[in-house]
C-alpha positions in Angstrom: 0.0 0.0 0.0 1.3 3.1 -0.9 1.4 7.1 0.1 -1.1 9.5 -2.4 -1.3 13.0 -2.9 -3.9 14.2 -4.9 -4.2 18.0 -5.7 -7.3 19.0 -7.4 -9.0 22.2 -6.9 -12.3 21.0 -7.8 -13.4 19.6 -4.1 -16.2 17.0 -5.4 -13.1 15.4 -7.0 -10.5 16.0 -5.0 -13.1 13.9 -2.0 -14.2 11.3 -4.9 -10.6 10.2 -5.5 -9.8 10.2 -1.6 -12.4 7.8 -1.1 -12.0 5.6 -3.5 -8.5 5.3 -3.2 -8.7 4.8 0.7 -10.8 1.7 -0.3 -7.9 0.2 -1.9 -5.5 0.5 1.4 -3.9 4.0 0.3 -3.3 6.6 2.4 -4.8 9.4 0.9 -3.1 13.4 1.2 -5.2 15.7 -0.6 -4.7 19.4 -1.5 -6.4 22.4 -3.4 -3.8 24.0 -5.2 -0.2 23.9 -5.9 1.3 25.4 -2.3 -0.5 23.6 -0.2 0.6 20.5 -2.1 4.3 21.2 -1.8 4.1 21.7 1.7 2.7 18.0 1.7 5.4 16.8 0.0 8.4 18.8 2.4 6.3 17.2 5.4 5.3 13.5 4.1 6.5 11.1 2.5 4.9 10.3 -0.9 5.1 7.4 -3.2 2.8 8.9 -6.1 1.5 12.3 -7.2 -1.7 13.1 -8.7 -2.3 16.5 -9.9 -4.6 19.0 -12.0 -3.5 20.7 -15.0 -5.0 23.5 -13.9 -5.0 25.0 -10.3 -5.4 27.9 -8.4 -2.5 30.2 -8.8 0.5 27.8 -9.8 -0.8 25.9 -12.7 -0.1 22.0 -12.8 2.4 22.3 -15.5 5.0 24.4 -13.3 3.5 22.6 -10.0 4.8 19.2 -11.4 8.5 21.0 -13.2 8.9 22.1 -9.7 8.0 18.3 -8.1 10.4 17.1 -10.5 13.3 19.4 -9.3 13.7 18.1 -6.0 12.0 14.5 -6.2 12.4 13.1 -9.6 11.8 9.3 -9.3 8.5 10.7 -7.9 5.7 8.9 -10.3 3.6 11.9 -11.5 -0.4 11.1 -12.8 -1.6 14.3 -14.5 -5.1 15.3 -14.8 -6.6 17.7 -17.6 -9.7 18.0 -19.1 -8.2 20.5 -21.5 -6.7 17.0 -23.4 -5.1 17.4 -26.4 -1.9 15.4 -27.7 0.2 18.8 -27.0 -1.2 19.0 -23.8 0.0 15.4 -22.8 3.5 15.8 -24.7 4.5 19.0 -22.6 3.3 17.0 -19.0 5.1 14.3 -20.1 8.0 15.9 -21.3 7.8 18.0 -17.6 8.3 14.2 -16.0 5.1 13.1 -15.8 4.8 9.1 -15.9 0.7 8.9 -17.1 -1.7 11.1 -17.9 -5.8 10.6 -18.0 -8.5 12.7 -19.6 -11.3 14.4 -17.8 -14.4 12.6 -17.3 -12.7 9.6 -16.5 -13.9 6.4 -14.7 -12.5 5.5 -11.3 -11.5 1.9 -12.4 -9.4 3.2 -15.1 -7.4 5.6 -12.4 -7.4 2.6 -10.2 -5.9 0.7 -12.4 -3.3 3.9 -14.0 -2.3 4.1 -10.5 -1.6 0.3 -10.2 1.1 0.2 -13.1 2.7 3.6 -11.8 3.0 1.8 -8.1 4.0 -1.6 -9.8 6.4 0.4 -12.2 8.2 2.2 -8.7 8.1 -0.7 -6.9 10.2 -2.9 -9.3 12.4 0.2 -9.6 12.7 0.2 -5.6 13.4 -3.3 -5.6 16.2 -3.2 -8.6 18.0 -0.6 -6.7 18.1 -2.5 -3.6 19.4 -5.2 -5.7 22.1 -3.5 -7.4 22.7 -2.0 -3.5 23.0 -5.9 -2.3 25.3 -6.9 -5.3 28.0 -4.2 -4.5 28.0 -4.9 -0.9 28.4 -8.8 -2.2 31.4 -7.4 -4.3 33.5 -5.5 -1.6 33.0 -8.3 1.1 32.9 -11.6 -0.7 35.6 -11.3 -3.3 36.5 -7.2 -4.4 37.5 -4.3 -2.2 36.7 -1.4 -3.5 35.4 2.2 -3.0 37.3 3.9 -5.9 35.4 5.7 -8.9 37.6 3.6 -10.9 36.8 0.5 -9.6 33.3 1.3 -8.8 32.8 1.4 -12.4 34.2 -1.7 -13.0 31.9 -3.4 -10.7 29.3 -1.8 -12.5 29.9 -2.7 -16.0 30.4 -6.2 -14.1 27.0 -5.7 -13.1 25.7 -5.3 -16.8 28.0 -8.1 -18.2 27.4 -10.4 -15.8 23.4 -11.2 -16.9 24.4 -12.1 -20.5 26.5 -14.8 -22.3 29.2 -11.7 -24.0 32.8 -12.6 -24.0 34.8 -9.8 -22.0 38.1 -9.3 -22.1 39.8 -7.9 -18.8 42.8 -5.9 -19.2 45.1 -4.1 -16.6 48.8 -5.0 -14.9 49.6 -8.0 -12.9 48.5 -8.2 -9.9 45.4 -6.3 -10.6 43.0 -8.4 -9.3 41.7 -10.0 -13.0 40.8 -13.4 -12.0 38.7 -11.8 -9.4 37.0 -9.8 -11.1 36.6 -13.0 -13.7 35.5 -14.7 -11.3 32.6 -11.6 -9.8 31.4 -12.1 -13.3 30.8 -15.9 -13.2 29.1 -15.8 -9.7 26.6 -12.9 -10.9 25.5 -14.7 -14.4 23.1 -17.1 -14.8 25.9 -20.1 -15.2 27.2 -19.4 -11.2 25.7 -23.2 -10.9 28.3 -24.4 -13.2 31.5 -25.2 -13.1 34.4 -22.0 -13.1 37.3 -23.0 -14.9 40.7 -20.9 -15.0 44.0 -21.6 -17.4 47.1 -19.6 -17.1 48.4 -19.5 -21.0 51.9 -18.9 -19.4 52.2 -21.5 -17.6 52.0 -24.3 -20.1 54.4 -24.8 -22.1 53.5 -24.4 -25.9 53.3 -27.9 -27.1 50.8 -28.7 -24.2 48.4 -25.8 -24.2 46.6 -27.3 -27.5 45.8 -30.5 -25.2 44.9 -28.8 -22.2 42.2 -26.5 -23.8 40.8 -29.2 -25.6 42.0 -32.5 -24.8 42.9 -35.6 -26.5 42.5 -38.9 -27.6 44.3 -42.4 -26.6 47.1 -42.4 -29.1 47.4 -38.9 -30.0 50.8 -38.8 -28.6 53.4 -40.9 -27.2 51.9 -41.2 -23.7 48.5 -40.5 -24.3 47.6 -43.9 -22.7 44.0 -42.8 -22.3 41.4 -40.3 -24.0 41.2 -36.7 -22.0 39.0 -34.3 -21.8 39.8 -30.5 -22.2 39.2 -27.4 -20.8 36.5 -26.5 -22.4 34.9 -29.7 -22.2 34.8 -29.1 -18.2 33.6 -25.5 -18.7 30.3 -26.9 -20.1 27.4 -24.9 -18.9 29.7 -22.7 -16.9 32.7 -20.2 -17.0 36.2 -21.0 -18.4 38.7 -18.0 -17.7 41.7 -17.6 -19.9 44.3 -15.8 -18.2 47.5 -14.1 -20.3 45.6 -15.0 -23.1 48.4 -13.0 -24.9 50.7 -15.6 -25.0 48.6 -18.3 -26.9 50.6 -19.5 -30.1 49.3 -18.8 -32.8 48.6 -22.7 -33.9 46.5 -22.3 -30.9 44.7 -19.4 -31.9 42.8 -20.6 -34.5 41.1 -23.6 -32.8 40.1 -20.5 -29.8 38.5 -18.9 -32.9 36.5 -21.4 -33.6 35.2 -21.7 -30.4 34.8 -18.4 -29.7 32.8 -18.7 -33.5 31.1 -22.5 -33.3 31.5 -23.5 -30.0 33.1 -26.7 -31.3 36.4 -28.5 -31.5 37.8 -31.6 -32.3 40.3 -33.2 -29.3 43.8 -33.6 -30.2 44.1 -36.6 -32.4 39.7 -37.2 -32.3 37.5 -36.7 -35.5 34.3 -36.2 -33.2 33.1 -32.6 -33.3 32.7 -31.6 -29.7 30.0 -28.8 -28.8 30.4 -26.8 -25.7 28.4 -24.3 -24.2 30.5 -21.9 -22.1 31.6 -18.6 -22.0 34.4 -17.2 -22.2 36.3 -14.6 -20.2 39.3 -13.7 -21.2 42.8 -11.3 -19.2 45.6 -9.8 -20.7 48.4 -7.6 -18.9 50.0 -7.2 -22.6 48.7 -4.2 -25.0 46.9 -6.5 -27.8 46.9 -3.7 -30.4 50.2 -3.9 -30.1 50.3 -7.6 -30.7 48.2 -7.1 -33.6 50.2 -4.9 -35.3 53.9 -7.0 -34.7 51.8 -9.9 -36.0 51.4 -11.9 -33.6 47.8 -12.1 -32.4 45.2 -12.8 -34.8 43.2 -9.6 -35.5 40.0 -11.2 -36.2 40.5 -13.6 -32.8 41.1 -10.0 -30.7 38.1 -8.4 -32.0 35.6 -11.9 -31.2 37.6 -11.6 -27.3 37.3 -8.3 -27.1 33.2 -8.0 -27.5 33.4 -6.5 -23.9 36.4 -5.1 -22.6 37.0 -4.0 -19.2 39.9 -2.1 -18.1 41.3 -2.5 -14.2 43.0 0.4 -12.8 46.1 0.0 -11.2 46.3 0.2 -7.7 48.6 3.6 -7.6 45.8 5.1 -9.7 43.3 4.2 -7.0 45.0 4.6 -3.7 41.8 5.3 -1.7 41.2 1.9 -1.8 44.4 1.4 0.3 42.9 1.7 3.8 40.1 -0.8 2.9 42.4 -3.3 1.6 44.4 -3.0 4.4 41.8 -3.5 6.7 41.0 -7.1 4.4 44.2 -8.3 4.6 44.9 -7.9 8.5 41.5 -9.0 9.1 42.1 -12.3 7.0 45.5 -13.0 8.1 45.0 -11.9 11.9 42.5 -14.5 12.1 45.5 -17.3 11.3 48.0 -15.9 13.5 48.8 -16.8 16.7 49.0 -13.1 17.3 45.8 -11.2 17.2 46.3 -8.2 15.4 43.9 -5.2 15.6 45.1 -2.6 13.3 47.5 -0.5 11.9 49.5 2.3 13.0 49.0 6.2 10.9 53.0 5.6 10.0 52.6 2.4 8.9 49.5 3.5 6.7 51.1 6.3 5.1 54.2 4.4 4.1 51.5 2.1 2.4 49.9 5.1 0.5 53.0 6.1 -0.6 54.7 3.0 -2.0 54.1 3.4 -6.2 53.0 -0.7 -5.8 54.8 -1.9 -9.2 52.9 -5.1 -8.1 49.1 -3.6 -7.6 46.8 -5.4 -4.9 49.2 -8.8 -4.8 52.1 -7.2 -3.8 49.7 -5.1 -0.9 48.3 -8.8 0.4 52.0 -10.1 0.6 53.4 -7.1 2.6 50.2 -7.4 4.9 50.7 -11.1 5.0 54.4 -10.9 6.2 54.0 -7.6 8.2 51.0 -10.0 10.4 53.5 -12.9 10.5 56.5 -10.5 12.3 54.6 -7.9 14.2 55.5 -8.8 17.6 52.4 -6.6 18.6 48.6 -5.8 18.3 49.1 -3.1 15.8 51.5 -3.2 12.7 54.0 -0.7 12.8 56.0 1.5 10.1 58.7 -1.5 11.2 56.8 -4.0 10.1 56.2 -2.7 6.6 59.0 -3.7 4.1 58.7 -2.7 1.5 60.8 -4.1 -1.7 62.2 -1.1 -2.9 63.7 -2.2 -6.5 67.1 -0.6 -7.4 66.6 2.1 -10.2 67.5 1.4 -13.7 70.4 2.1 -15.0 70.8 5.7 -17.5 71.6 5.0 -21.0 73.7 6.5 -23.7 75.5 10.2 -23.5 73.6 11.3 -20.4 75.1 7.7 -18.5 78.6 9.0 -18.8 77.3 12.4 -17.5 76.0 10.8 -14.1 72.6 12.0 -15.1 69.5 9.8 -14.6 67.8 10.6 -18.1 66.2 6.9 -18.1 66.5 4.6 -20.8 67.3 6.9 -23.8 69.0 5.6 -27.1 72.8 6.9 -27.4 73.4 9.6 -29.6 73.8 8.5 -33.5 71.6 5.2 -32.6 68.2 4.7 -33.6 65.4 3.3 -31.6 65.2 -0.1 -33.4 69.2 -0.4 -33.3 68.5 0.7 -29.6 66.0 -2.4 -28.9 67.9 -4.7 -30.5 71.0 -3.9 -28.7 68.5 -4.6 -25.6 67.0 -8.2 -26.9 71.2 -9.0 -27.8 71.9 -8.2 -24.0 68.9 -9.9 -22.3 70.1 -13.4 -24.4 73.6 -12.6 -23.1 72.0 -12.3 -19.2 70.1 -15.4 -20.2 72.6 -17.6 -21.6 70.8 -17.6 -25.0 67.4 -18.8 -23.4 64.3 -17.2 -25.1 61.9 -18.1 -22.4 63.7 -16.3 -19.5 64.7 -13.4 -22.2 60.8 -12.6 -22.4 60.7 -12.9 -19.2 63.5 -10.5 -18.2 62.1 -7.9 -20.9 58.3 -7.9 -20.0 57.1 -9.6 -23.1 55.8 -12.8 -24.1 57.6 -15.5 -26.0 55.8 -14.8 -29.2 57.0 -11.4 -29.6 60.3 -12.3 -28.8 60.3 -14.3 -31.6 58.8 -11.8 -33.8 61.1 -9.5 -32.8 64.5 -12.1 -33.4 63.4 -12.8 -36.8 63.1 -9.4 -37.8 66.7 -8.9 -36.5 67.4 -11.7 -39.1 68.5 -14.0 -35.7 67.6 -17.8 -35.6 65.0 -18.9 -33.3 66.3 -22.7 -31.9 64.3 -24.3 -29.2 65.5 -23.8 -25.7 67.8 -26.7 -24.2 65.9 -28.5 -21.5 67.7 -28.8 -18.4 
């Protein structure tokens, strides 16, 4: 049952619909003109307006621009016996949600002011929801009170209710595979199964078999048949993470996927259908990728239907204190000594830290700051930080002991400048590719763009 305000300066009217209304449960305000019925509405709290077109001083047109200006997701009924289709454009363009034409029967208000109750209601109850889901997300899996990451969680939100594949991009550590994860929980597959793959760490020759399977036989070992990823993703989530670094052999079997939902299993001529979707991560820059050649274009563009990009954590730094608070909460509860808080000191040398390694490298310092505090609270002490050296200055400005940063020495171009780097990271490596990616902050496919256009062979690393 709802609050009612009708303003009406005809009296008959004004008492007809107070009546009738009251009959239904309503609690019934009325008022004859426009200043009377703002004052009802400063003093009472009102679920739907129904007003005159015309009134006493005020008109209903300004009455109900002036509602609007300080309660708009007030549900407005307008009243006119003056009804013409200009009439009912300007009302509704004013805010008004209905309007009805003088005479009118009382069943056909009664039932204009059942949708405009049933229409506030639903909108009442999908706030509260949306209110429910983000306290969900800051307490069950993400922290975060950020305008950044509040707009993640609400493009999460949207995503989350329909079968698109997203594409999550932002640094390590970031917190991708729980936001992945956020997105399962809130879709209509939470039921099913959640499946995760690092790309990175399988080795090339295995990834093929892991996404998809294989049969007995395919392969010297493959005793028995094997399902794949994807296969155990049926009905539910499968998460790619550092999907960068797929070969591109790979790649095309993900299109088809992506395309079909079908696949074969390594060494199998049974066409496999799956349903699943996919979510996919990337710390890399695809366009990039794209351009060197080494991601398909037409594979980024069926991952990247709906991309989300998470903010690193020195971008959102109010979120500090809150993750904090997680952390010691979640590790206090292990260890033997109870730990309550943290000190000012020790908070502001958090704040300050850049965090090269975003909300991972935050959870590990908590995690080892609860393990050596030998009291309640965690001290600037406790905090260590790992405070990496700083690079090395390149070129003219090295000799002059100034810290330009990495800068290409004078009469050396940029791509004589990067291969000079790739040459020194396979010297620091001992010639092995893997570890040279690794040490330069690229994948392994890049790399190997990158040696052949330096006209360098690419041999498979020795095992140890």
């Amino acid at each position: 049952m709802a609050n009612i305000l009708v303003v009406e300066d005809e009296a008959k009217m004004r008492r007809l619909l107070e009546l009738n209304l009251s009959e239904d449960g309503h609690t019934v305000h009325t008022a004859a003109d426009a200043e009377t019925g703002m004052t009802i509405l400063r003093k009472e709290r009102v679920d739907l307006l129904i007003t005159d077109l015309r009134l006493p001083g005020k008109d209903g047109l300004e009455f109900l621009q002036a509602v609007k200006s300080t309660n708009a997701a007030l549900p407005v009924i307008v009243m006119t016996a003056y009804g013409t289709v200009e009439t009912a454009v300007e009302a509704m363009k004013a805010g008004a949600s209905d309007y009805v034409l003088k005479p009118f029967s009382l069943e056909e208000m009664k039932l204009i002011v059942g949708k405009e109750l049933g229409v506030r209601r639903l909108v009442e109850e999908n706030r509260s929801l949306r209110e429910a889901l983000g306290r969900r997300y800051e307490f069950r899996n993400i922290v975060a009170r950020s305008a950044g990451m509040q707009e993640v969680l609400a493009t999460v939100e949207r995503v989350a209710a329909t079968n698109s594949t997203v594409l999550l991009g932002g640094e390590s550590g970031v917190g991708k595979d729980m936001v992945a994860r956020a997105i399962h929980e809130h879709s209509q597959r939470r039921s099913g199964p959640f499946i995760k793959i690092n790309c990175t760490a399988i080795p090339e020759n295995l990834l093929e078999s892991e996404l998809f399977g294989y049969e007995k036989g395919a392969f010297t070992g493959a005793i028995n048949s094997k399902p794949g990823k994807f296969e155990l993703a049926d009905k539910g989530t499968i998460f790619l993470d550092e999907i960068g670094d797929v070969p591109g052999s790979t790649q095309v079997k993900l299109l088809r996927v992506l395309q079909d939902r079908e696949f074969e299993r390594l060494g199998g001529t049974k066409t496999i259908k799956v349903d699943v979707r996919v979510v996919a991560a990337t710390n890399q820059d695809l366009r990039a990728a794209l351009e060197e050649g080494t991601f398909r274009e037409d594979l980024y563009y069926r991952l990247n239907v709906v991309p989300i990009s998470i903010p690193p954590l020195r971008s959102r730094r109010e979120d500090i204190p809150y993750l904090v608070d997680h952390f010691i909460a979640r590790f206090g509860s292990e260890s033997a000594q109870p730990i309550k808080g943290i000190t000012p000191d020790a908070q502001k040398k958090l704040m300050d830290f850049h965090w090269p390694g975003n909300v991972r490298e935050l959870e590990n310092i908590i995690e080892r700051a609860v393990a050596l505090s030998v009291g309640e609270t965690i001290d600037v002490d406790d905090i260590r930080l790992d405070l990496s050296p700083a690079k090395p200055a390149y070129g003219a400005a090295a000799t002059r002991g100034e810290d330009a940063g990495p800068f290409p020495p004078n009469g050396m171009t940029l791509e004589q400048f990067e291969d000079e780097i790739i040459k020194e990271s396979l010297r620091r490596t001992n010639g092995n590719k893997s570890q040279a990616a690794r040490l330069l902050g690229i994948s392994r496919n890049a790399l190997r763009y990158r040696l052949s256009k330096m006209g360098l062979p690419d041999e498979p690393d020795e095992k140890p």
